[in-house]
FIKOLZA-1660 file (N, C-alpha, C; in steps of 0.1 Angstrom, whole numbers, plus 5000, padded with zeros to 4 digits):
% residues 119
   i   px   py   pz ch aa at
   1 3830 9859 3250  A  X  N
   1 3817 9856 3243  A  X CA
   1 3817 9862 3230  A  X  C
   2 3812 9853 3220  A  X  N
   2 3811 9858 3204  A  X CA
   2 3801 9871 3209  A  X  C
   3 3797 9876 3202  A  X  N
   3 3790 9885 3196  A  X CA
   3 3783 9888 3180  A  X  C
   4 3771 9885 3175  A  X  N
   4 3767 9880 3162  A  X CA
   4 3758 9887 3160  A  X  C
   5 3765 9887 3145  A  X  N
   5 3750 9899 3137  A  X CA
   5 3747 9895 3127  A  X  C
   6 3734 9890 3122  A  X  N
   6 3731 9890 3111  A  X CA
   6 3730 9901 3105  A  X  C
   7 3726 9900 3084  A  X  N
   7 3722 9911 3078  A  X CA
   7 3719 9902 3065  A  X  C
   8 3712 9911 3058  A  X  N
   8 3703 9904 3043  A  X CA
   8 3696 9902 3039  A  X  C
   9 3687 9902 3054  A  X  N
   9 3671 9898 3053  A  X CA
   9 3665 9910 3043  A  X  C
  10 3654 9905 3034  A  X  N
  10 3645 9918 3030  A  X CA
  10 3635 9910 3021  A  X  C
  11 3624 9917 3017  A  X  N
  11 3614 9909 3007  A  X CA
  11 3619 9906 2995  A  X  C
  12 3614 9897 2991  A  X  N
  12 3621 9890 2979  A  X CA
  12 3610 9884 2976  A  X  C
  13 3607 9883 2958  A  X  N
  13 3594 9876 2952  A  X CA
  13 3601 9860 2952  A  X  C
  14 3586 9854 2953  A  X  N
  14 3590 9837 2952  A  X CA
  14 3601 9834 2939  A  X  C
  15 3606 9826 2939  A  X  N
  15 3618 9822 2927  A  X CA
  15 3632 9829 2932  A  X  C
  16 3631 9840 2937  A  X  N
  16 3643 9849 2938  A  X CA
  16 3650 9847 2945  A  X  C
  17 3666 9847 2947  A  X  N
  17 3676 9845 2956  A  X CA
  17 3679 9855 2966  A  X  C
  18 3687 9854 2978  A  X  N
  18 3689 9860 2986  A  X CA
  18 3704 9855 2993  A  X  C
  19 3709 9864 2995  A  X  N
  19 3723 9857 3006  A  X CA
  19 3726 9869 3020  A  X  C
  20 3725 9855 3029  A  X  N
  20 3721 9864 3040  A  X CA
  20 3740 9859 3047  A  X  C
  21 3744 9874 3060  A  X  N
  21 3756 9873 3061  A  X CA
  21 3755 9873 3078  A  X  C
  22 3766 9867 3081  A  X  N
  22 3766 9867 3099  A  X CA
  22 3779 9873 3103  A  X  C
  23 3778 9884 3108  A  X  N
  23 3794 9887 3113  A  X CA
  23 3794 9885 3130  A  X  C
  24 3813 9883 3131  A  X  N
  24 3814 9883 3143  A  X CA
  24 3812 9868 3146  A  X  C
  25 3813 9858 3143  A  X  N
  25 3818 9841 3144  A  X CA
  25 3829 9842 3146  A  X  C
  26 3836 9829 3157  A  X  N
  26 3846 9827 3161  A  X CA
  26 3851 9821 3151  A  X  C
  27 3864 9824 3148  A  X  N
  27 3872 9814 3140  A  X CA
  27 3872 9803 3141  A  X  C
  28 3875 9796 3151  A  X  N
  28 3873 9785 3158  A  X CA
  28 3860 9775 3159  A  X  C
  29 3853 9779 3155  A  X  N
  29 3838 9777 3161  A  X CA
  29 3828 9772 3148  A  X  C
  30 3823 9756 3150  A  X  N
  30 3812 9755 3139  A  X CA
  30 3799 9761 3140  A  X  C
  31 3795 9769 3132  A  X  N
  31 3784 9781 3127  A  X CA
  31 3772 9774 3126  A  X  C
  32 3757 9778 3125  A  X  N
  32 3750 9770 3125  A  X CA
  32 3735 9783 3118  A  X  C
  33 3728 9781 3113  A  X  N
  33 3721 9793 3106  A  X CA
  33 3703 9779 3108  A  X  C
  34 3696 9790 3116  A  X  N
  34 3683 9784 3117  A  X CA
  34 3676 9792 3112  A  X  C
  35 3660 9793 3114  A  X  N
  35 3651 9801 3108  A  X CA
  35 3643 9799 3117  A  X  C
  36 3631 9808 3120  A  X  N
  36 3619 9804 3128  A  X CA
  36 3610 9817 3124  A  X  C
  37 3593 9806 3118  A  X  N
  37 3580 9814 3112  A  X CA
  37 3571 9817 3120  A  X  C
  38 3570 9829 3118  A  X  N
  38 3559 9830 3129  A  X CA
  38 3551 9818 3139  A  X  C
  39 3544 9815 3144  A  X  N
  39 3540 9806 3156  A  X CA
  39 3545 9788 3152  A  X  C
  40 3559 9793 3150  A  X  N
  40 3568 9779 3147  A  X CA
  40 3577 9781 3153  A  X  C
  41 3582 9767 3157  A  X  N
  41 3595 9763 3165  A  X CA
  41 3606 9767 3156  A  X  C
  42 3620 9771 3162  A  X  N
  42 3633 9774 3154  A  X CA
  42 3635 9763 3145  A  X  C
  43 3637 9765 3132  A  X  N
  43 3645 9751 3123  A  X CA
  43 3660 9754 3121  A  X  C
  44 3665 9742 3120  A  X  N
  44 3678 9744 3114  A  X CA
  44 3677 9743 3100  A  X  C
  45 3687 9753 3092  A  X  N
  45 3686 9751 3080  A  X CA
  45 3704 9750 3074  A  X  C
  46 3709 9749 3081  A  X  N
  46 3730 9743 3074  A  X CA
  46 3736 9750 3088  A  X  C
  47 3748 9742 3083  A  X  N
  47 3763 9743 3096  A  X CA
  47 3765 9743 3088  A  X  C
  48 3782 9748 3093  A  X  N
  48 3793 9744 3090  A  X CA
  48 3807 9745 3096  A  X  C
  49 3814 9736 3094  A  X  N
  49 3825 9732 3102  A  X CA
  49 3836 9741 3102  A  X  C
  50 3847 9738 3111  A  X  N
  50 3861 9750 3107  A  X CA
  50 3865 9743 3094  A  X  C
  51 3864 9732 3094  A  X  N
  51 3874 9727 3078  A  X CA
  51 3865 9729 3067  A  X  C
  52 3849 9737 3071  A  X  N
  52 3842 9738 3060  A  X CA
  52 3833 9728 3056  A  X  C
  53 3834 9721 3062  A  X  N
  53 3824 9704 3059  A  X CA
  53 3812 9712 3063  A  X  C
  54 3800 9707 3055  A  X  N
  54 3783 9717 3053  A  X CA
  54 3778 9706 3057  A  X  C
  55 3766 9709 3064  A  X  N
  55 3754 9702 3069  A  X CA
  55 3737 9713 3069  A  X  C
  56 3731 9703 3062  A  X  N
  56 3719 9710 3053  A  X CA
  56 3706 9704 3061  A  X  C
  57 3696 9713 3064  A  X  N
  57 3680 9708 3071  A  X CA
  57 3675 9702 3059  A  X  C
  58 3667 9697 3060  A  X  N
  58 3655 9693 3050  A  X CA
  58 3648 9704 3042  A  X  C
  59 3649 9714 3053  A  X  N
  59 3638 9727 3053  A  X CA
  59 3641 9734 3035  A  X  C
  60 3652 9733 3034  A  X  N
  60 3662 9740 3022  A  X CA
  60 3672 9737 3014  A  X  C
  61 3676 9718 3020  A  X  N
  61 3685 9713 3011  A  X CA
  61 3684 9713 2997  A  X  C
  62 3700 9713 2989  A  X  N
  62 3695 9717 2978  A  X CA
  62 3689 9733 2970  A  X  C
  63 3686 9741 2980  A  X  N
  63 3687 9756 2976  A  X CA
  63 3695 9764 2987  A  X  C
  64 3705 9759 2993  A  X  N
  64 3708 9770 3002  A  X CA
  64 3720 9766 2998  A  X  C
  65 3731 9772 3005  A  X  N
  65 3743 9770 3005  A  X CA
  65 3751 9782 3019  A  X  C
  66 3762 9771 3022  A  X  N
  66 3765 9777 3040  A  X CA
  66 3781 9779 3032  A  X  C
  67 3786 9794 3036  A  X  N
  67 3801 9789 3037  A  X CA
  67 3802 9800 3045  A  X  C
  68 3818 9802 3048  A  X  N
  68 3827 9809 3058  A  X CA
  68 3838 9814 3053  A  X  C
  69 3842 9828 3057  A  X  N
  69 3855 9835 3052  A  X CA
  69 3860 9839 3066  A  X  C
  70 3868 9830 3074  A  X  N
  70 3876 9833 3089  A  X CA
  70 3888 9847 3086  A  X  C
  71 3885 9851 3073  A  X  N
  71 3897 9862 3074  A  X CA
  71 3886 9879 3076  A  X  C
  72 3872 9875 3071  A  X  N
  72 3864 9884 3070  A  X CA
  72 3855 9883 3084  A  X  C
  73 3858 9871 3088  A  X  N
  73 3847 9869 3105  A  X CA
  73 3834 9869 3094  A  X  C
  74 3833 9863 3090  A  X  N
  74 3819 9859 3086  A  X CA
  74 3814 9850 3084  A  X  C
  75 3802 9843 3082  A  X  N
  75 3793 9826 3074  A  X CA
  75 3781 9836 3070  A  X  C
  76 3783 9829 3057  A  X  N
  76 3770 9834 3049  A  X CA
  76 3762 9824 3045  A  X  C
  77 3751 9826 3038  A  X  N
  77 3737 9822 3037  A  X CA
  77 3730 9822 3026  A  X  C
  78 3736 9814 3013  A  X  N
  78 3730 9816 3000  A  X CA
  78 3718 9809 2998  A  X  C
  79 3707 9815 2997  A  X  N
  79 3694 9809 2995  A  X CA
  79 3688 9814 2983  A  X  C
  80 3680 9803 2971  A  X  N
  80 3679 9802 2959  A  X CA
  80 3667 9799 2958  A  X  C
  81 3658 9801 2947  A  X  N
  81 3647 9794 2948  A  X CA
  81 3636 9797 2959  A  X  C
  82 3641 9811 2961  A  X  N
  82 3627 9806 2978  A  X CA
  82 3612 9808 2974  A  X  C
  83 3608 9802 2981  A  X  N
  83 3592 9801 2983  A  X CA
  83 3585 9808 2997  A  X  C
  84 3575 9811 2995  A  X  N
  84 3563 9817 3006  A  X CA
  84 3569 9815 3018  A  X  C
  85 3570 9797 3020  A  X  N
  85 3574 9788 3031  A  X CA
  85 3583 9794 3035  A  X  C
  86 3595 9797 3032  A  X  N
  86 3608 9800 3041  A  X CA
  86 3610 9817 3040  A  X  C
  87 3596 9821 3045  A  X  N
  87 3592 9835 3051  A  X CA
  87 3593 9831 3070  A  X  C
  88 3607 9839 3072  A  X  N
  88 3610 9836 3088  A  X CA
  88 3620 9843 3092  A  X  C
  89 3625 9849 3101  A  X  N
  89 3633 9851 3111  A  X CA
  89 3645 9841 3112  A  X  C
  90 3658 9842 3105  A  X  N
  90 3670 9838 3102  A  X CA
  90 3680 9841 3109  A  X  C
  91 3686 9832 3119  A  X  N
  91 3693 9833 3129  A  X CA
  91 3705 9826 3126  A  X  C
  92 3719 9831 3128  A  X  N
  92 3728 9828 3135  A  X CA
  92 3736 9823 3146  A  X  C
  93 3743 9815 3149  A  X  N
  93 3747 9807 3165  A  X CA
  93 3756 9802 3160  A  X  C
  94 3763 9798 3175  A  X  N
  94 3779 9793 3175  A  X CA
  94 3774 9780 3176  A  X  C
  95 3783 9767 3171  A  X  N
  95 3780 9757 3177  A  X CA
  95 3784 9753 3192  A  X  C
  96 3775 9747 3200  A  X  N
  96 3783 9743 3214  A  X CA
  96 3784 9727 3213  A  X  C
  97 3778 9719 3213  A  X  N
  97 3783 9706 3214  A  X CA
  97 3765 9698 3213  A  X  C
  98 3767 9686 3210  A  X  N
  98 3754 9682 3210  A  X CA
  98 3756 9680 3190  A  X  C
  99 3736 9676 3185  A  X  N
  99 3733 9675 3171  A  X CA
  99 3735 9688 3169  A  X  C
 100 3738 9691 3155  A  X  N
 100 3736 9699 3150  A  X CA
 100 3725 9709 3144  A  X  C
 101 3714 9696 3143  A  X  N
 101 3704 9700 3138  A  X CA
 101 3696 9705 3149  A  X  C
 102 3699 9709 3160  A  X  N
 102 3695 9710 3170  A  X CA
 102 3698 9721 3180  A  X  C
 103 3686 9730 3185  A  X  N
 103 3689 9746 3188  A  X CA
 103 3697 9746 3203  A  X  C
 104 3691 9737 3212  A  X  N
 104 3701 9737 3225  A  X CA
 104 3717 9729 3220  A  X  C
 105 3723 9730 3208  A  X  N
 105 3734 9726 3204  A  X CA
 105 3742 9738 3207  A  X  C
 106 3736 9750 3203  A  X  N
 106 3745 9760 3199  A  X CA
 106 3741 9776 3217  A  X  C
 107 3747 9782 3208  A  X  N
 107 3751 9793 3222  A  X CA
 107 3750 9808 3211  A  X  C
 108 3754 9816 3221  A  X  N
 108 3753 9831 3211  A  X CA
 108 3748 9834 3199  A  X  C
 109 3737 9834 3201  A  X  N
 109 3725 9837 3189  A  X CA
 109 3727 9849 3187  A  X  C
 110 3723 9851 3175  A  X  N
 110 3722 9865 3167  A  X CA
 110 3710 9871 3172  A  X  C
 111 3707 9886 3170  A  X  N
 111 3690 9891 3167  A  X CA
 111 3681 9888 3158  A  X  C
 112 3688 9879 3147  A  X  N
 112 3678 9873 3134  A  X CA
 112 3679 9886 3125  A  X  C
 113 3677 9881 3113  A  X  N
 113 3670 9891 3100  A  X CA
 113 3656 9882 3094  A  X  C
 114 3654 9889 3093  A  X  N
 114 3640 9888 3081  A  X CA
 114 3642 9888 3073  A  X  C
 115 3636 9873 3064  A  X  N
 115 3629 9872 3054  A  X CA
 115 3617 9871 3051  A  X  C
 116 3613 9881 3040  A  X  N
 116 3598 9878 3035  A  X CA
 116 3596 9874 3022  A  X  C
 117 3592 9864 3017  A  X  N
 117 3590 9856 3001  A  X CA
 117 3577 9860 2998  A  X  C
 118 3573 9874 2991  A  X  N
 118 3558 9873 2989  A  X CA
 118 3560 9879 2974  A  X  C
 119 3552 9877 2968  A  X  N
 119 3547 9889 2951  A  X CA
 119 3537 9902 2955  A  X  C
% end
């Protein structure tokens, strides 16, 4: 069983960037990075594949960006531009089979980091 940790979360004013990191992903294994806001359902916001092929939510296409370093065991989490809205709880998971865009797709969740977008 993977074992996953996020890290990176912290307050950050609206406009400002953040890059959040996940350690402990299988080499093997397509990565999957959701968010969930206070009394809201989990979103997906990007995968990505072993060959690196990216897949983006709605939630953040366009300001985020997903990659992987399998020599470092990690996927990171470049997010640009944030706003108020994508103040949430940022999670980590393996993919298991199924959509992507979709939380019973994946397996071994992280504990989440926090983000907060406020001035």
């Amino acid at each position: 069983q993977v074992h996953l940790g996020e890290a990176g979360g912290r307050l950050v004013q609206p406009g400002g960037a953040l890059r959040l990191s996940c350690s402990g992903n299988g080499r093997t294994s397509t990565m999957g990075w959701f968010r969930q806001a206070p009394a809201k359902a989990r979103e997906f916001v990007a995968a990505i594949r072993t060959d690196s092929s990216t897949y983006y939510g709605e939630a953040m296409r366009g300001r985020a960006a997903i990659s992987r370093d399998d020599i470092k065991n990690t996927v990171s989490l470049q997010m640009n531009s944030l706003k108020a809205g994508d103040t949430a709880v940022y999670y980590c998971a393996v993919y298991d089979r199924g959509p992507l865009f979709e939380t019973d797709s994946y397996e071994n969740w992280g504990q989440g980091t926090q983000v907060t977008v406020s001035s």
